[in-house]
N, C-alpha and C positions, 0 to 999 in steps of 0.2 A: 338366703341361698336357694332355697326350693322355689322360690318365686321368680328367682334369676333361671334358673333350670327350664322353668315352666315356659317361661318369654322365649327363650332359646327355641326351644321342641316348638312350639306354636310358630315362630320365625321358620324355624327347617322345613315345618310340612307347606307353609306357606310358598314359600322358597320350588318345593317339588312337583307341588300342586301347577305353577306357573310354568314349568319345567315342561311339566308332559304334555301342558294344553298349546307350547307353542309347538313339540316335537308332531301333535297329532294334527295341528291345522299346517304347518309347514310340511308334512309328510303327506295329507292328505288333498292339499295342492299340486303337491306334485305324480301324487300318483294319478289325479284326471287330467293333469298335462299329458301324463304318457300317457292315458287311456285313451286320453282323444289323439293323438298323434297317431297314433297303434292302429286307431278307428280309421283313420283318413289312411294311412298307410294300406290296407288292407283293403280298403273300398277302390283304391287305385288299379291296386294290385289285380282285384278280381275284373273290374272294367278292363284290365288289360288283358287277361286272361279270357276273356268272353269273344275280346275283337278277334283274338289270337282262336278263338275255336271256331267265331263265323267262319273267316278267312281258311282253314282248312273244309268248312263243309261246303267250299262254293266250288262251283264246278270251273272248268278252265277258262269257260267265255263269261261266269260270272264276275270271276277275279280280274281278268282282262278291264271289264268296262269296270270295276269299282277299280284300278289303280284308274282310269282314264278319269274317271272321274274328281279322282284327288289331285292328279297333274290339271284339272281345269282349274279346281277351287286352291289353288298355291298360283294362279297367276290372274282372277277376276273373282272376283261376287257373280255367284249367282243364285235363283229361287231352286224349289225343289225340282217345280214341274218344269221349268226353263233347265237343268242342267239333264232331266230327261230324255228332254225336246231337242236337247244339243248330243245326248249320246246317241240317240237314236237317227242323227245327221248323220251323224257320221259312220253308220248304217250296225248300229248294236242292235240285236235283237231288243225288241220296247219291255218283254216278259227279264230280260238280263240285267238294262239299264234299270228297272224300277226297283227290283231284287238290290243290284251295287248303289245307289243310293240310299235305299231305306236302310243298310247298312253302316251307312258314312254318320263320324263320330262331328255332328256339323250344327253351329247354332246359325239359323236361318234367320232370327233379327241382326246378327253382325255381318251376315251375308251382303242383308240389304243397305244397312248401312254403308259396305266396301263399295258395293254398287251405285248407290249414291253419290258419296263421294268420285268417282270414275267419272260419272254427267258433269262433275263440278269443273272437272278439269278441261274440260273440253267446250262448256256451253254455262252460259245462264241460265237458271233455273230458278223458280217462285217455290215455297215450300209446298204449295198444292200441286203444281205442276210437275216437282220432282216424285212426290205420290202419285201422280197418274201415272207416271213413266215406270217406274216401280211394278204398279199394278200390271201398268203392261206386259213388262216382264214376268209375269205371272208370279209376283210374291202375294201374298196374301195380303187384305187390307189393313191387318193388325202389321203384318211386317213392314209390309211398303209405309204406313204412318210411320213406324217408330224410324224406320230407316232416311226419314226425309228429317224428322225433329232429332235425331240423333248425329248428322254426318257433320256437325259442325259447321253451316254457314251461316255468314252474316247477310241477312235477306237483304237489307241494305244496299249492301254493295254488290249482292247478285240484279238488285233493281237499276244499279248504277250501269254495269257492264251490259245490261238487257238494254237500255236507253240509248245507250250509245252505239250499240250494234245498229240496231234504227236510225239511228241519227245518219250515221256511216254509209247507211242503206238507202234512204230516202227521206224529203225534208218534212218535217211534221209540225203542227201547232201544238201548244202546249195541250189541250184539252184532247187532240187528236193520241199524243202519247199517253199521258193516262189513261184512256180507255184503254189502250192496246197493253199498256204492263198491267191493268185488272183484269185485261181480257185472259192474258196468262197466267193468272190465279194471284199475283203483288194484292195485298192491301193497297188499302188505298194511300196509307198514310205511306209505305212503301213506294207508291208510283210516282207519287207526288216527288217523291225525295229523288227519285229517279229523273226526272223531268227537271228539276231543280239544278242536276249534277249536269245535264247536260246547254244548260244556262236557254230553258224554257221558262 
């Protein structure tokens, strides 16, 4: 009988023991779920609260060019110093424009990328060649790279549509085309395929 007792008692703490280690790793799961949630909530929260106290310390023509600013970037991609260069067209004080940007809550690689994309629509482009254009636009050489290898084309068929604009344009030999789609930055194995498409 005491031996049956004994097993019991050693089963029940057994039993308690297994009890409170799931209550403390399931409790304590979840209490860094909401810590981190709480964290991210808060961290938002205060970024909004930061924009919200710039935005009252800027004078009337700073606030002026920083909405103008956000109505540019809600309808193209642009660089920093290029959306400067465009407030200041439009005759913003340059001291006002660089103030309302350096403001603006704005990641300038998806900038380039938008902008990128935008030449896509309109023209052939090599992915060197879309980086120069980039550049031009004065993004940075880190942005204007990521913005050429990030916008999604297929160089291929940018090689294709570049070929055949030429073609369209003026008659060429096949070696004559290759030079000219490397001239525009196409690889080679690129240009070739371009020349190929247009039955050179």
């Amino acid at each position: 009988m005491a031996k049956t007792v004994q097993k019991g008692l050693v089963a029940f703490v057994c039993i308690c023991a297994m009890l409170a280690l799931s209550v403390c790793l399931f409790g304590c799961g979840e209490s860094d779920s909401t810590g981190s949630d709480g964290s991210q909530q808060a961290a938002s929260t205060t970024e909004a609260a930061q924009e919200e106290e710039a935005e009252a310390q800027m004078t009337t023509a700073q606030k002026n060019a920083y909405d103008k600013a956000q109505a540019y970037l809600a309808t193209e991609g642009f660089s920093k110093k290029g959306l400067i260069k465009q407030l200041t067209f439009e005759k913003y004080d340059k001291a006002d424009a660089k103030y309302a940007v350096k403001h603006l809550d704005v990641d300038w690689n998806e900038q380039a990328v938008r902008k990128a994309q935008s030449y896509l629509d309109t023209s052939p482009f090599s992915q060197e060649g879309l980086a120069k254009q980039l550049k031009f636009d004065k993004f940075t050489d880190d942005q204007a790279e990521y913005g050429a290898a990030n916008c999604g084309a297929n160089w291929n068929k940018q090689a294709e549509q570049a070929a055949q604009n030429y073609q369209d344009l003026t008659p060429m030999s096949r070696d004559e085309m290759i030079n000219q789609l490397e001239f525009e930055g196409y690889t080679t194995s690129q240009a070739e395929h371009g020349a190929d498409s247009v039955g050179l």
